[in-house]
C-alpha angles and dihedrals in degrees: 000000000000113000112229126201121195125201148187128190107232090015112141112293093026104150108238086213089074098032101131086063113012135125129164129215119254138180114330114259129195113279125263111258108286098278122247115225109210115198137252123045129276127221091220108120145324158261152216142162137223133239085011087206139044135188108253113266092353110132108248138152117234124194116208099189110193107202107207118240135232091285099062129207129277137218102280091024130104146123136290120207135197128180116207117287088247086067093061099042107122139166124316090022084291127132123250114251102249101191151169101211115080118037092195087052124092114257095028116157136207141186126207120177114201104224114094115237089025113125132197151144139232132201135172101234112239097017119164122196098206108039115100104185105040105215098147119110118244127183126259143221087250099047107279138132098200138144096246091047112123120170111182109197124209110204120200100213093174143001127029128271109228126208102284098029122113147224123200137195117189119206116202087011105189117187086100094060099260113147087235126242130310114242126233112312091236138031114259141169119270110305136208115253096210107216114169119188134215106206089161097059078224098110095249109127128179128194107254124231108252115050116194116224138227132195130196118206143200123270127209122322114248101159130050134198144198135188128196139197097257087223142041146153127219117278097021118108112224119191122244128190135212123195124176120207138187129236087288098051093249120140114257108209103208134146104254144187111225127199113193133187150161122275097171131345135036113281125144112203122142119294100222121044126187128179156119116265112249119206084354098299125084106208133215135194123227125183107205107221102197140009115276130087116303118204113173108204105208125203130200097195094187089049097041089223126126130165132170127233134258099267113259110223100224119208146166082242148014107264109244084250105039115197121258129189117218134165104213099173111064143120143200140167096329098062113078095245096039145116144201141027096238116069103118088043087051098042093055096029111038106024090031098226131169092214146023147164130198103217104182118178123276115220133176112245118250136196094353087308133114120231106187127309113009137176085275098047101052082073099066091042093051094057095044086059086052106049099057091039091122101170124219099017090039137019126194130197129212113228151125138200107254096196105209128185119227134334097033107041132204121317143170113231111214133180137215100223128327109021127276126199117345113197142170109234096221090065101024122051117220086236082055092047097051085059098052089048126086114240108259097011084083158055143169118206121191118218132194092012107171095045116125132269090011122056138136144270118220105190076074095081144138119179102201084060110034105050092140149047129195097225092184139026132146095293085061153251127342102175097102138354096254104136092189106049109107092253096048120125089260087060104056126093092192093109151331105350109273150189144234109250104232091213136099091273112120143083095278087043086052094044096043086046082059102250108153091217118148123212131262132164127208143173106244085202121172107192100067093263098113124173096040110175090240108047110065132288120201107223117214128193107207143155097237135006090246118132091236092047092049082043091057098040092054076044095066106022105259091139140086125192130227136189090263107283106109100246111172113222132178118179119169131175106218092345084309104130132230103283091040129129098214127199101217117186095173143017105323123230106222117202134206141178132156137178113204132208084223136356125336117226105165136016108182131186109208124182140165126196126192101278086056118104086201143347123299141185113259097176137002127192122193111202106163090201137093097256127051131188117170135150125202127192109211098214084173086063114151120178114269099031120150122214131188144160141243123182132191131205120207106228114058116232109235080344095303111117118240124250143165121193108204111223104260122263112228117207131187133181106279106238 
C-alpha cells in the first residue's frame, strides 16, 4: 500500500520559520492514478540537487528542486524523482526504507512547493508500512522492476504551479528528529538524479533533459588489505598490493606512509613505502631470497592500521599448475537486486584476484519492463567481460545465475570462451539448457543449496555440465545440514533470516549420491565489491591465468574453496591430488599441507565409505601455527571411499570464522 501525504501551505501547525516553502502532512488520501511514462525528454524545467555528494553510508539530508518551466503545472500534475539505485542499498542486500510516514524515522522524505495556496501530496510509490528489509521490485522512471528503485511522487491536488516556481523533495528531512538519509552503500561516479514532469494534470510524465547528478564518495579508511602472489621462487621480485577501505569496503584514495616488514621467510624490499593509491591499490615490490614460506606485514602509522599478507609459497621452481584466486559468483547493476559500476576494477584492483566473473541475474523481461539481466543486457555484460580480460595478469568469464525453483536449484552458467546459451529459467529448464549446451564449453555451478525453502535435487545431474558446488558464499555453508554450526544459514546476516534446509541437499548429500563435483567458494556479493575476505574465494590450480586454462581446471576439479582468506591447501591420496578419481588396492596414504593467513587451529580428514550412513572424521590435527604438514594411512580403507579436508583457522576475519573445504578424493577398487 503507497503512503500519501497531503499538504497545504498555510494550512493549521505550519511553522512560520519556513513559511516561504513549507507545507505539513495531513491526513492520508487516496493516491493520484498510477502514473504513464511517455517516452522521449522534455526541455520544461529543470533540476538540480544539493549537496551533489554525499560520504558512503554517512547520515545527510539532500534537496532535488525542480523549477518549473515556461509551460507551468496544472492541477493533478506534478514531478517524480528518483535518485540512483546505489542511494537506496541497506543491510542484508536489502534496500533501505525510504519512507514518508514517520518524520523522526531515517530515510524519511518530504516535499515543500514554493507558491503560496497551492496545495499538493507526495507519496513514495510502493511503499509498505510493515516490511523491514525491502526486498520487493518496484518500477522505475527508465523502464526497470528492480529492489533499489524509489520513485517519490509530488501531486498537485489544487492551484496551478507557474514558470519559476519550484517544487522540492527533501531526502533525509530532519526537523522531525529523524537522523537523515544514508547515503549510497558504496562509493560511485557521478550519477543521474531521474526527475520526470507532468505540466497537462493529465498523469503523463516525461523525463526532462537535463538531469542533475549526484556522487557518493568514500570515507576514511579503517581497514587495510594486502594480497600477495601465492608462489614464488628466490630472486625473483613478485608484486604485492595494499588497498585501504572505509566501514563500507570502499577504497579510500589517499596519500599514505607505508612501514613494511618480514613475518616469516627471506624477502628484501624497501623498508619505507610512500605513496598515493592508484586505481584504489598502492603496490610494493618484494625480491624472495630463499625457498619457505614468505608473509609482509605492512603498517600505516598515521592511520593506526596494520594487516599481513596472503602467505607466498616460495620455491626453487613454479609448480607445473601454479594457484590462482577468483570470485565467480558475483552482481551489480545489471541484476535486478544489484548494485555498482565497479565490480571488475574492484575484483583485480581491491581484493587482488586472478580471476573473476560477473554473473547478474538473468530475468525474463514482464509488462514492457526489465527485471535483471535480459537478452539486451548480456550485451553489455558481455563487453564489459571482455574489456578488463588482461591475460596473463587478469582473466575474466563470461557467466550469468540462472535462479531456478525446485528441483533444480540455483546455479551460476559459465562459459569457456566466447559465450554459449543464455536463458531465462522461467521459460527454459536446467535439464533444457544442458541440452542446448556443448560438452566442456560449458558448466553449470549450484550455489546455497540447503537453504529453505529452496534447495536441489540431485537425481537432476550431468556430469559433463555440473563438475563443481559452491559450498560457501556469503549466505553460508552447504557442506553439511548442521543449523547450528557458526557458518550455517541462521547465522548469517547476509540477507533475509534464513534457515538450514533439512533435506539431502548439500555437498556431502551430493558426494555420497555419487555426484564427482569438486568444491569452490565464492562471495555472492551484490554491491560491485567482489572478493571480500569474508565471503568465499574459489582456489585453481592452473598452468597458466588464461581464461581457457582456469576454465579447464574448474573443468576438471583442480580447485578448494575457502571462506575468503587466501589459505593455501594442498591435500593428495597416493600422490593423487585433490579433484582426482583414484584406483586403491591397499591401505591409502593421505597428505596434507597448508599454509594459513593466520593461525591454524584444525586440520580434519573426514570420509565416508558405502556402509556409512554420513561423513565422518577420520582423523583431526591440531597444529595451532601458521603452517601445517601431516600424513594419515587409512588402514580401515574400503573401495569407493571418499576423503576431503576441512581446515580451521583460529582468529575469525570481520567475526566470521575462517575455512577452507579441500576438493574430495574418489577412490575405486584397482583392477
Amino acid at each position: 500500500m503507497s503512503c500519501f501525504r497531503r499538504h497545504s501551505f498555510g494550512l493549521p501547525g505550519c511553522i512560520a520559520a519556513a513559511a516561504l516553502f513549507f507545507s505539513i502532512a495531513s491526513a492520508p488520501a487516496d493516491p493520484p492514478p498510477r502514473p504513464v511514462m511517455i517516452p522521449g525528454v522534455t526541455s520544461s524545467g529543470r533540476a538540480t540537487v544539493s549537496p551533489a555528494q554525499g560520504i558512503s553510508g554517512e547520515f545527510g539530508a539532500w534537496t532535488v528542486k525542480f523549477t518549473v518551466g515556461k509551460e507551468g503545472i496544472e492541477t493533478g500534475g506534478g514531478i517524480r524523482v528518483q535518485l540512483p539505485d546505489s542511494w537506496h542499498s541497506g543491510p542484508r542486500n536489502s534496500a533501505n526504507s525510504l519512507q514518508s510516514r514517520d518524520p523522526a524515522k531515517p530515510h524519511y522524505v518530504q516535499a515543500r512547493v514554493s507558491r503560496s495556496g497551492v496545495k499538493f501530496a507526495h507519496l513514495v510509490e510502493s511503499e509498505r508500512s510493515n516490511e523491514e528489509l525491502i526486498k520487493h521490485p518496484k518500477l522505475s522512471l527508465d523502464g526497470r522492476n528492480e529492489r533499489y528503485v524509489f520513485v517519490v511522487r509530488v501531486h498537485l491536488t489544487e492551484g496551478r504551479l507557474q514558470a519559476g516556481d519550484t517544487i522540492s523533495v527533501i531526502y533525509g528531512e530532519r526537523s522531525g528528529g529523524s537522523p537523515g538519509m544514508l547515503a549510497a552503500a558504496i562509493a560511485t561516479d557521478q550519477e543521474p538524479v531521474l526527475v520526470a514532469v507532468d505540466t497537462t494534470g493529465k498523469n503523463t510524465f516525461q523525463r526532462i533533459k537535463k538531469e542533475p547528478q549526484i556522487q557518493s564518495l568514500a570515507g576514511e579508511p579503517v581497514e587495510m588489505l594486502v594480497h600477495a602472489p601465492s608462489q614464488a621462487v628466490p630472486g625473483r621480485p613478485v608484486q604485492m598490493l595494499v588497498a585501504l577501505l572505509d566501514a563500507q569496503y570502499n577504497p579510500v584514495m589517499r596519500p599514505v606512509k607505508l612501514r613494511l616488514s618480514l613475518v616469516t621467510g627471506n624477502g628484501s624490499f624497501s623498508a619505507k613505502v610512500n605513496a598515493r593509491p592508484r586505481n584504489g591499490r598502492i603496490q610494493f615490490s618484494v625480491t624472495p631470497r630463499s625457498v619457505g614460506v614468505l608473509r609482509v606485514k605492512v603498517e600505516a602509522p598515521d592511520l593506526k592500521l596494520s594487516a599481513v599478507s596472503n602467505p607466498t609459497d616460495v620455491t626453487k621452481a613454479l609448480p607445473e599448475r601454479k594457484l590462482y584466486w577468483g570470485d565467480i559468483h558475483s552482481h551489480a547493476r545489471l541484476s535486478w537486486d544489484g548494485v555498482g559500476d565497479r565490480s571488475f576494477e574492484y575484483a583485480r584492483h581491491i581484493t587482488g584476484l586472478d580471476f573473476y566473473a560477473l554473473t547478474d541475474h538473468s530475468i525474463e523481461p514482464t509488462g514492457g519492463t526489465t527485471r535483471g539481466l535480459s537478452k539486451e543486457t548480456w550485451a553489455e555484460s558481455v563487453a564489459l567481460t571482455e574489456k578488463f580480460h588482461d591475460p596473463p595478469h587478469f582473466v575474466t568469464i563470461h557467466g550469468y545465475e540462472a535462479s531456478f525453483d525446485r528441483p533444480y536449484g540455483h546455479h551460476n552458467v559459465y562459459f569457456r570462451d566466447r559465450p554459449g546459451p543464455f536463458i531465462y529459467p522461467e521459460r527454459t529448464s536446467l535439464d533444457e539448457l544442458w541440452q542446448m549446451a556443448a560438452a566442456g564449453e560449458v558448466l553449470t555451478i549450484p550455489h546455497h543449496t540447503g537453504k529453505f525453502p529452496g534447495g536441489i535435487d540431485f537425481e537432476h545431474h550431468h556430469p559433463d555440465f555440473r563438475r563443481n558446488f559452491e559450498i560457501y558464499s556469503g549466505h553460508g555453508s552447504s557442506e553439511v545440514y548442521a543449523p547450528g554450526q557458526p557458518l550455517s544459514f541462521e547465522r548469517s546476516n547476509f540477507t533475509q533470516p534464513s534457515r538450514s534446509l533439512p533435506a539431502p541437499t548439500f555437498a556431502q548429500d551430493a558426494w555420497k549420491k555419487g555426484l564427482l563435483v569438486s568444491t569452490i567458494a565464492a562471495s555472492d556479493d551484490h554491491r560491485g565489491q567482489p572478493g571480500q575476505p569474508h565471503f568465499g574465494l574459489a582456489a585453481v590450480r592452473a598452468p597458466t591465468l588464461t581464461r581457457n586454462d582456469v576454465f579447464q581446471s574448474l573443468h576438471d576439479r583442480h580447485t578448494y574453496g575457502t571462506t575468503g582468506a587466501k589459505v593455501i591447501l594442498e591435500f593428495s591420496l597416493n600422490g593423487s591430488p585433490m579433484g582426482s578419481s583414484v584406483q586403491v588396492d591397499s591401505a591409502p596414504l593421505l597428505k596434507v599441507r597448508a599454509l594459513g593467513s593466520g593461525v591454524i587451529e584444525r586440520v580434519q580428514i573426514l570420509k565416508w565409505q558405502k556402509s556409512a550412513e554420513k561423513f565422518a572424521v577420520l582423523h583431526s590435527w591440531h597444529p595451532d601455527a601458521l603452517d601445517f604438514e601431516g600424513e594419515y594411512r587409512d588402514e580401515a580403507f574400503t573401495a569407493g571411499a571418499i576423503y576431503y579436508v576441512r581446515l580451521r583457522q583460529k582468529e575469525p576475519i570481520r567475526d566470521h570464522l575462517v575455512k577452507a573445504w579441500s576438493s574430495p578424493i574418489w577412490t575405486e577398487k584397482k583392477h
